[in-house]
N, C-alpha and C positions, 0 to 999 in steps of 0.2 A: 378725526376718527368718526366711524358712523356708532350712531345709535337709533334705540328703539324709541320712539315719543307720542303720546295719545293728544290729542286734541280734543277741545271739548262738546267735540261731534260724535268724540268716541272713534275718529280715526285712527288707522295708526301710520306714521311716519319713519323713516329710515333720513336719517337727518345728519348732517357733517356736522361735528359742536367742537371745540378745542377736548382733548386728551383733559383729566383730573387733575390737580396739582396733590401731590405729592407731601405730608406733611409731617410731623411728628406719629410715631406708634403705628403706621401705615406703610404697606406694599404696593407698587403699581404691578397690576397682574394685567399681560395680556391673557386676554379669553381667548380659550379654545373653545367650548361648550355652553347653553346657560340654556337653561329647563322653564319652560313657560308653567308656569303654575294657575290650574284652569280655577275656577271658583273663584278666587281673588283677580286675577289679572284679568278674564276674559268679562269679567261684571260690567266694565265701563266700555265694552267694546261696542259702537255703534247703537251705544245707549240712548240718544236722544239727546246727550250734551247738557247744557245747561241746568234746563226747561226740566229734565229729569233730575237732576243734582239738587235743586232745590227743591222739587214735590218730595224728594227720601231725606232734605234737611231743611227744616223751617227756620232755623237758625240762622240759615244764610240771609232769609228775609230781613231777618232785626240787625245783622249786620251792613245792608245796603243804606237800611233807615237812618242805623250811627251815624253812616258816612256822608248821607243826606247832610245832617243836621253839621257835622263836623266840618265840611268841605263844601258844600251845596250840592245843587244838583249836579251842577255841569262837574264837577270832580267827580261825581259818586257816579254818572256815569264814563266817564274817562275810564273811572278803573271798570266799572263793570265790562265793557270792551276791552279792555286788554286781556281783563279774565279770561272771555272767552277768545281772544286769540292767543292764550297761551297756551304751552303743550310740555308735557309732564311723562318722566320719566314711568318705568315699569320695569318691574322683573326684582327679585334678590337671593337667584341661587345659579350659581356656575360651580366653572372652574379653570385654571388656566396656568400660567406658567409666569414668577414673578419675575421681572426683568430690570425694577429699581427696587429701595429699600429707604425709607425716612430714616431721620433721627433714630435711636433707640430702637430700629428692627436689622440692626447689622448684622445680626445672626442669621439671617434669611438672607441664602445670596441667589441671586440668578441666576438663572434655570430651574427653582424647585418648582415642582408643581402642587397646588393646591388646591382645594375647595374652598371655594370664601359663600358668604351670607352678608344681604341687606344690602347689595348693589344690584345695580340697573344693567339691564340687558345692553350692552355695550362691546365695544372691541377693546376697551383699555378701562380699569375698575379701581380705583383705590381703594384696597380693602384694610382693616383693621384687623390688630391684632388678636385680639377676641373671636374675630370672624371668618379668621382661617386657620385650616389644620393641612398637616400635611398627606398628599396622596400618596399609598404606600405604592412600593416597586407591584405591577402586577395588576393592578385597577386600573379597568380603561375610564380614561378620562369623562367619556360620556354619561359614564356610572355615576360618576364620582362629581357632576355637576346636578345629582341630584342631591345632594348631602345635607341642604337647609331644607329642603319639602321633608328628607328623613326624616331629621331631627326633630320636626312639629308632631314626627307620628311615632316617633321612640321617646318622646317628652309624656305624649298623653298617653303611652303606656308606664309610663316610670308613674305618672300621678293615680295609675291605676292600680296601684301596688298590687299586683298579682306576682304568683310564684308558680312553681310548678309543677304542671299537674292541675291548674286553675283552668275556671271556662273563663275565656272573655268574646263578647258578641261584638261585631262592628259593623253599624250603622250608617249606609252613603259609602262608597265602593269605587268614590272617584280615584284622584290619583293617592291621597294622603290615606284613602280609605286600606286602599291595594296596599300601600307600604307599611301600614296597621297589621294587616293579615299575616305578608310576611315575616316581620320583625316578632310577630307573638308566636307566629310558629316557629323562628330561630327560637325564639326563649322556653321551646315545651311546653305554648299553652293549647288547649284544647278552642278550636277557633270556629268560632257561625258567626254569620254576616247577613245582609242584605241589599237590594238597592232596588228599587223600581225599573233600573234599564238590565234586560236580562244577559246582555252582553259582556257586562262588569262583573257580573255575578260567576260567568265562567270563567272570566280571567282570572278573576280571584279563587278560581278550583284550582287555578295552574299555581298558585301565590302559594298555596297551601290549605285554604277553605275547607275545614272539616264537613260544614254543616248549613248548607243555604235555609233560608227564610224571606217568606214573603211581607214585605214592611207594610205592604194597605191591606193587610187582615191581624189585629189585633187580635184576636182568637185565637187564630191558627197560628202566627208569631209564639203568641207565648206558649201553646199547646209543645208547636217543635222542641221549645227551646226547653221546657219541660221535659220531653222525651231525650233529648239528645243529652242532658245530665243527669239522669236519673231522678226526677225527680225535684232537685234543690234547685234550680236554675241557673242562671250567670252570677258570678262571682263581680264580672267587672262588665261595662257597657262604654264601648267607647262612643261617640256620636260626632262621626265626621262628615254629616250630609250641612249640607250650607243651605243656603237661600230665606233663611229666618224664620222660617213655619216652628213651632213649639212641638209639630205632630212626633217629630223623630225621640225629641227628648221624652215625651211620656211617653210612646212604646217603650225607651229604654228602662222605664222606672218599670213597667209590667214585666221586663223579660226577669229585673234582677232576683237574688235570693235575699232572704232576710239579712241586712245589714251589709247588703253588695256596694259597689259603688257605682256612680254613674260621671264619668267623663264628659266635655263639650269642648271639641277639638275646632269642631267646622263654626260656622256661621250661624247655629239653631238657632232658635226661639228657647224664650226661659220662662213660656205663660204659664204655668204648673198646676197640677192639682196638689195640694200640700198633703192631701190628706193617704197616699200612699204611700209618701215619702215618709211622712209620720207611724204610719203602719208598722213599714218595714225597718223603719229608721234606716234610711237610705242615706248615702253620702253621696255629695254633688258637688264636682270642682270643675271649674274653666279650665281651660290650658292656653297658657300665654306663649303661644309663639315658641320658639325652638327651647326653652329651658329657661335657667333660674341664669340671669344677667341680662336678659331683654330688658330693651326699654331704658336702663339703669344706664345714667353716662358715663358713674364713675368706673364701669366695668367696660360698657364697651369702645367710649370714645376716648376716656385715660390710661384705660388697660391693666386696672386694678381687678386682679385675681379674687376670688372668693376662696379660702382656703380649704385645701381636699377633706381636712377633718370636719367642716360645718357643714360643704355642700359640695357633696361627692362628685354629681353630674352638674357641672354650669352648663351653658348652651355650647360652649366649646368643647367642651369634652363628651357632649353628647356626638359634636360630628366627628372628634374621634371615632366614638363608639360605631356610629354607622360605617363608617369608612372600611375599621374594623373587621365588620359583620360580609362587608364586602370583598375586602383580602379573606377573609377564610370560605369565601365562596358559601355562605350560611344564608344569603338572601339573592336571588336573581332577576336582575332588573331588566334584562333583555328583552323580554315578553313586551314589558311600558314602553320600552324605546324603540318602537317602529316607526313612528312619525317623524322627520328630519327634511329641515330648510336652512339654507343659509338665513346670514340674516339681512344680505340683499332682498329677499320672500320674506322676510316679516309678516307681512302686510298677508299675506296669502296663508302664513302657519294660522292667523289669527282667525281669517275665513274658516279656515277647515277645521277649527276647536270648536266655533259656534255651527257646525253643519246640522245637530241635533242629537236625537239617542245616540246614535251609533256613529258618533266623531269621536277622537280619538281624545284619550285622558290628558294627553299630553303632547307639547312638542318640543323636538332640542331642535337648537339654533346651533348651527354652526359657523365660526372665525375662521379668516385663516389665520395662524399662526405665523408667517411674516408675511404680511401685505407687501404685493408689490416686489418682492422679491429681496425684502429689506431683512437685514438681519435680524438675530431675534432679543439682542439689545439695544436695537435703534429708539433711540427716543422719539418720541412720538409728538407730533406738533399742538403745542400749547396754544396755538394761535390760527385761527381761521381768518380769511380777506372775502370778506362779502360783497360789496361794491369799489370799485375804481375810487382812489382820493379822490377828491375835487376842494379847493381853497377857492373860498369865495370870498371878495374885495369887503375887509371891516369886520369879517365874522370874523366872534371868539370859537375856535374848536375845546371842547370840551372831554377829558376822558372818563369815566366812571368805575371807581372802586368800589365793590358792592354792591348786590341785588335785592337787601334783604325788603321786609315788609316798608319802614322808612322809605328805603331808596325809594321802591315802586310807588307809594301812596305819597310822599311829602317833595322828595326833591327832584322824579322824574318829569311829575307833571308843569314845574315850574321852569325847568330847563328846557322844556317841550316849546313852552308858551311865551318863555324869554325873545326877543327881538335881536336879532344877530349874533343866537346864540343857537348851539349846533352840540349833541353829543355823539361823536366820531367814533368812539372807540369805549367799550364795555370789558370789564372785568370780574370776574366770580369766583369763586375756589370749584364750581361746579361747571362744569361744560353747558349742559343742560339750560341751564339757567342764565348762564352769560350770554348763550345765543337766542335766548326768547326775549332779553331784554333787547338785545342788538337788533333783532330782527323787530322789534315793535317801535323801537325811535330811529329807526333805517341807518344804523350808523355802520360805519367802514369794516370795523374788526370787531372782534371780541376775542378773549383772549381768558386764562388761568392762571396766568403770570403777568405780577402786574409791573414787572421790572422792563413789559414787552409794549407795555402801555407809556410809561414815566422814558423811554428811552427814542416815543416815538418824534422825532421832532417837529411835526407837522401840528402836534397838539399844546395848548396856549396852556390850558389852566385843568387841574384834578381835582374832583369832588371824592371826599372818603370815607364811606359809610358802608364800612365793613363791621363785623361781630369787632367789640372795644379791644379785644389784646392785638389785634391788627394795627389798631392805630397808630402806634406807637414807631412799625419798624418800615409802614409804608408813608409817613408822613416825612420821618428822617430822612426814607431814599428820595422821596419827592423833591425835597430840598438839594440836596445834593446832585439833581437833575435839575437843579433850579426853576422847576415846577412850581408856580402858584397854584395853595392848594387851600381848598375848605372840606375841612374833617370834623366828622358830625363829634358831638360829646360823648363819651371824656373824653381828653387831649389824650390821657395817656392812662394807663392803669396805677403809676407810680411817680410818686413828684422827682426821682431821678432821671423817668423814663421822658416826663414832658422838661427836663430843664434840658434833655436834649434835643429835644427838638425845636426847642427856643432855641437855644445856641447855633443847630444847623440853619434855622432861616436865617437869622439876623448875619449870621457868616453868608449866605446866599442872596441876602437885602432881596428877599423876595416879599409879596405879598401874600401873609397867610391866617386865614380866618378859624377858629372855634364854632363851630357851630350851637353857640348860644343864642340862638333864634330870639328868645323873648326882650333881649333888648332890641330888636326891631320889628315888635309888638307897636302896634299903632298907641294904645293909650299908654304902652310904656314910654313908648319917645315923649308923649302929651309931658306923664309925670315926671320924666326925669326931667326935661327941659324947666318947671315948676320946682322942683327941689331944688335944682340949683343953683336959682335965688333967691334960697332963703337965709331968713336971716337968723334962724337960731337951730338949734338941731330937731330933728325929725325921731318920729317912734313908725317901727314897720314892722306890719305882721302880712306873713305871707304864709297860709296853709293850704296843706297839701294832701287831700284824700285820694292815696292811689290807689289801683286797682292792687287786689291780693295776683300774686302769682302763684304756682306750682312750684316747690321743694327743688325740684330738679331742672329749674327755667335756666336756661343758660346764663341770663343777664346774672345769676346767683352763685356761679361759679366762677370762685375767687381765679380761675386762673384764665376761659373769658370773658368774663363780664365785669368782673369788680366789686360785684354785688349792688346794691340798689344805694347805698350814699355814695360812690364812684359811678354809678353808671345814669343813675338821675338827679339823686343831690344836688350834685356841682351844678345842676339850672338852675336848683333855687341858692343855692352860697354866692352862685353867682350875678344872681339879678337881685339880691339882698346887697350883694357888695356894690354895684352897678349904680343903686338908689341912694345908699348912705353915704358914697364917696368915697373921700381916700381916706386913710388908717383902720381898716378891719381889721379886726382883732376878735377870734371867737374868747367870749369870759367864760360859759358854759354851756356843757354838753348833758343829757340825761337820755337814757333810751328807755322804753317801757320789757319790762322782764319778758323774756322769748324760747325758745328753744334751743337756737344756738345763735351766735353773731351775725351771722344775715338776719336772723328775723329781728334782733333789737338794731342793726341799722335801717330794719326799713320802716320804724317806727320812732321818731326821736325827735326831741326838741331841743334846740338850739340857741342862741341868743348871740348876737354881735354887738359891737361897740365899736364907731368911727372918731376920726380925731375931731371930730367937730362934738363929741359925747352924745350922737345919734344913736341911739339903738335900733337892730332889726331881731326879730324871731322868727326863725323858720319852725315850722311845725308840719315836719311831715311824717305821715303815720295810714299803713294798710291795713287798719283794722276799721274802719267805715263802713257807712252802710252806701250798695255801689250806686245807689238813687240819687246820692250828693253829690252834685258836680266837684267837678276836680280840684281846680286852683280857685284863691280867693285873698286876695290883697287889700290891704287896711293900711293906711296911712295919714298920718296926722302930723302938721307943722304949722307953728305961725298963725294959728286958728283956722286953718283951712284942713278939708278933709277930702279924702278920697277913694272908694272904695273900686275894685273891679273882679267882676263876675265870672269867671271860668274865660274869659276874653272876648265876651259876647256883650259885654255893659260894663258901662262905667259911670257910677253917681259921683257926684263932686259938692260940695260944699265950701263955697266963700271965693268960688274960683268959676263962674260957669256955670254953663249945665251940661245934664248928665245925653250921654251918649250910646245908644245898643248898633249893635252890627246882626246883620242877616245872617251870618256865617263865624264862626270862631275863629279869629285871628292871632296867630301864636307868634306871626312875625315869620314865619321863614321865607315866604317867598320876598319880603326885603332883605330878609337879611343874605340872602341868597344874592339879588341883585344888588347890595351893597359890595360883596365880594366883587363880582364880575364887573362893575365899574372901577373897583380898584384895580383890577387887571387891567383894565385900558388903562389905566395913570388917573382915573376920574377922582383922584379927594383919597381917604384912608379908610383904613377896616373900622368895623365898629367892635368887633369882640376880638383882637386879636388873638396871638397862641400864649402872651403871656398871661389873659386872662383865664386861661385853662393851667396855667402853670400857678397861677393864683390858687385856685378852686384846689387843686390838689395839695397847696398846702394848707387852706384851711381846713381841709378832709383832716392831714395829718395830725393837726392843733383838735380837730374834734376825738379822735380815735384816743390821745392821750389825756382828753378828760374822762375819757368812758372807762379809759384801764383804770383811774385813780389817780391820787396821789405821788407823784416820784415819777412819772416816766416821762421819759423823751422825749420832747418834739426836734425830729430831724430838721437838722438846718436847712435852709434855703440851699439850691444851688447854684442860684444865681450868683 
């Protein structure tokens, strides 16, 4: 399918990528329609790239330094080059006609048509259920792919609580500005505006514009707006001009009346004088985006409702409402949609948004609706052919599951750098994405389906380093394509889920790896090889200052991530288990008091016991200060000691001396080419899948000391 893709020159690109995949709570919708949204989409357009991205984020700077330090140079810039040849999706308002239906959206059948939000200007969009509403009989579709730009501008009038028979002023006349004026004049409000381009200013007469004002005369602003209420001023101030200047937002504080409000819809500035705000005692709110479920996953990517009695408008029932407003012919969009390109002209709507004053607010993009002259539930191809195979004498072909941060910064650049080693074929849940990785390590396909990857027989061996509830159902079909695979940690979410995928390798006697990297840690091989000659038991502490995440981090939701003792943990249960040998056995578990069970598993102290009466302690915990390097190992046996420094040094005692590295070595790139020699036949894995089936049951054994007393640890199922 084509899509829309900027690059970080600020181009824009019409690009073949695979079609979405299709997944729980989600509709495939072909587009008919999707509405460029100027302010936000047109900012990065032929911006300067990079060189600009970084002078408006200095962040990025201490991010390169991390990576410096993390990876060296020659990594930190690998990825800084790929950065820049990567290219990023745009756009999140259409509309189109849905043609498949996931799991749980069986009530949506083929052929409805609808409005969706928060996807990419594309010819095929997996929308969510949160994200789309139905277009009534009678809306033309082109309308009706403006319904997420609505909802930004019927959102920050809901937070303007006005009624009717209220002034409200709007500020910046773009396109969010225009569908402000409308929508307050459906609702009976008495409506003044402005904008610096006087162009806007009379389209917004056609909108419904009671009452223009000129925005760079502060005088005469408030004098009008004075005049045009009688007196008491604005009630409400919406402020939908962008570009970040503060100026719009205090006009708005001078136009309101005592105790008015003041909205910030656009991009303002928030530099303030307090002391009018104070005066009047003025109220000032943001507005986030289309309504109340933004941003929130357990709303829009699990598709948990907010119930009608607590919050009347979520963001979905806002694009009802617009939709609405448009079946009863109460707003008319016609006027804004005169600009239309296919979206073979992408690249030329984008030109003609940036021509200057008097370029147009907006532009729709137009699909066809069956390409090709293919029907209109033809499924849509999952899978793009980039270059010609080619099999070359010795090489491993390689496929790749997952693009995420990992992939790109830890196991692409080592697959890159491997010797007879090749990645032929990419995989993503996003189009987008699977083709920028494909297209950056020149491989064959890429693909959305990665059953189109596991089936291909040209390819030796699968890396899978997808989001962790992935792991679980593409590891088992790898097997059963008798695929040698290494899949990043955790094995699995559930120790039923990883004792099957034990069971399918060892039924497939294939070769398959855990990616527990730090047992191919340079001073962890030193140490283990030392433990296990010793001749009396060992005490091991291994602590762990991680970084704090966000409430809402994926890694923290129980259904993909596992939370932070399933989704990082298991490295350290498992290189605790790795070091003390055979008979782990966790005696106790204790977490520090939290908010809810993710945050006391990502804070908790540990203790193992091996048959040799070795003891280990994990101690890991995100309440650190983030100055402290990460990991930090302690060991002591036999009179000898040993300590190691985030991976970067190692002091030794009775045994040697100590040893620092230029670069932090966590082991992955051996343990990586520890796998891929196992694919040739060279020697055995070093972390196999039953150590990840391990790990999950020592998770289990930890979780039932934290319940108490009396509960279960599930049996093995092995």
């Amino acid at each position: 399918m084509k899509q829309i893709l900027f690059d970080r020159a600020g181009v824009v690109h019409v690009d073949d990528v695979p079609a979405p995949a299709v997944g729980p709570g989600q509709v495939l919708v072909r587009v008919a329609h999707s509405v460029i949204s100027t302010g936000t989409e047109t900012a990065g357009y032929a911006s300067g790239g990079l060189a600009s991205e970084v002078a408006s984020n200095p962040k990025l700077v201490s991010r390169v330094v991390d990576q410096v330090r993390s990876t060296g140079l020659r990594g930190a810039a690998d990825q800084v080059r790929d950065r820049l040849n990567e290219r990023r999706p745009r756009g999140y308002s259409g509309s189109g006609v849905i043609v498949a239906a996931g799991p749980g959206m069986e009530h949506l059948t083929p052929g409805t048509c609808v409005a969706y939000g928060g996807e990419p200007h594309a010819e095929y969009v997996a929308a969510r259920l949160q994200l789309i509403a139905r277009v009534p009989a009678g809306v033309a579709m082109e309308q009706a792919a403006v319904t997420t730009i609505g909802s930004i501008a019927l959102h920050g009038l809901r937070l303007a609580n006005t009624g009717l028979g209220e002034t409200v002023v709007v500020l910046g006349l773009g396109l969010v500005g225009q569908l402000a004026v409308a929508i307050a004049r459906a609702m009976g409000l008495h409506v003044a505006g402005g904008d610096p381009v006087a162009s806007r200013v009379e389209l917004a007469r056609r909108a419904g514009l009671d009452a223009a004002i000129d925005v760079t005369d502060v005088a005469g602003a408030r004098s009008a707006i004075q005049q045009f209420t009688g007196g008491i001023g604005a009630d409400a101030v919406l402020v939908c001009a962008g570009g970040g200047s503060s100026q719009p937002t205090a006009l708005a504080a001078e136009l309101c009346r005592d105790r008015g409000r003041v909205v910030v819809v656009g991009a303002a500035g928030l530099e303030l004088d307090r002391s009018i705000f104070y005066r009047k005692e003025l109220s000032l709110r943001v507005s986030r985006s289309y309504g109340p479920g933004r941003y929130d996953p357990h709303y829009e990517e699990h598709g948990q409702d907010y119930p009608v009695g607590y919050v009347r408008w979520t963001e979905n029932r806002n694009f009802s409402a617009f939709l609405s407003l448009l079946e009863r012919g109460a707003i008319d969009l016609a006027p804004l949609l005169t600009t239309r390109f296919t979206i073979a002209d992408a690249p030329a709507a984008y030109a003609a948004l940036k021509r200057g004053p008097d370029a147009p607010l907006t532009a729709v993009l137009d699909y066809p609706l069956a390409p090709q002259g293919a029907p209109l539930d033809a499924a849509p191809s999952r899978q793009i052919q980039l270059r010609s195979p080619v099999r070359r004498e010795h090489e491993l072909r390689v496929g790749l599951v997952g693009c995420g941060s990992f992939a790109r910064g830890q196991i692409i650049p080592v697959l890159r750098r491997a010797k007879g080693v090749r990645i032929t074929a990419v995989c993503a849940s996003s189009g987008a994405s699977a083709a920028n990785v494909a297209r950056l390590v020149e491989a064959e396909t890429c693909t959305t389906d990665y059953m189109d990857l596991l089936s291909d027989e040209h390819i030796d061996a699968v890396v899978i380093a997808t989001r962790h509830d992935l792991h679980h159902p593409v590891a088992v079909a790898a097997a059963k394509a008798g695929k040698p695979f290494h899949v990043e940690k955790p094995l699995a979410l559930s120790t039923a889920d990883a004792a099957e995928i034990v069971a399918a390798v060892q039924k497939a006697g294939i070769p398959a790896v855990v990616g527990f990297n730090r047992r191919s840690a340079p001073f962890i091989v030193d140490l283990h090889g030392w433990l296990s000659r010793r001749a009396g038991p060992a005490q091991i502490l291994i602590r762990i200052n991680a970084s704090a995440v966000p409430a809402d981090h994926w890694t923290l939701d129980p259904v993909q991530g596992g939370g932070r003792l399933v989704g990082e943990g298991c490295h350290f249960l498992d290189l605790a288990a790795w070091l003390g040998g055979s008979g782990a056995r966790v005696i106790a578990a204790a977490a520090l008091p939290g908010r809810d069970v993710a945050d006391q598993e990502g804070n908790l102290t540990i203790v193992m016991r091996f048959a040799d009466g070795s003891l280990a302690t994990v101690q890991y915990g995100s309440r650190g200060h983030s100055g402290l390097p990460k990991e930090r190992i302690e060991v002591a046996w036999d009179g000898c000691s040993v300590v190691i420094d985030d991976f970067r040094r190692m002091d030794t005692y009775g045994i040697g001396g100590s040893r620092s590295l230029r670069t932090q070595d966590k082991g992955v790139h051996d343990h990586l080419a520890n796998f891929l020699d196992a694919v040739r036949g060279c020697g055995d894995v070093r972390a196999p899948v039953t150590a990840g089936l391990d790990a999950a049951e020592r998770i289990d054994e930890i979780r039932a000391l934290l319940r108490g007393p009396g509960s279960a640890v599930p049996s093995s199922s092995r």
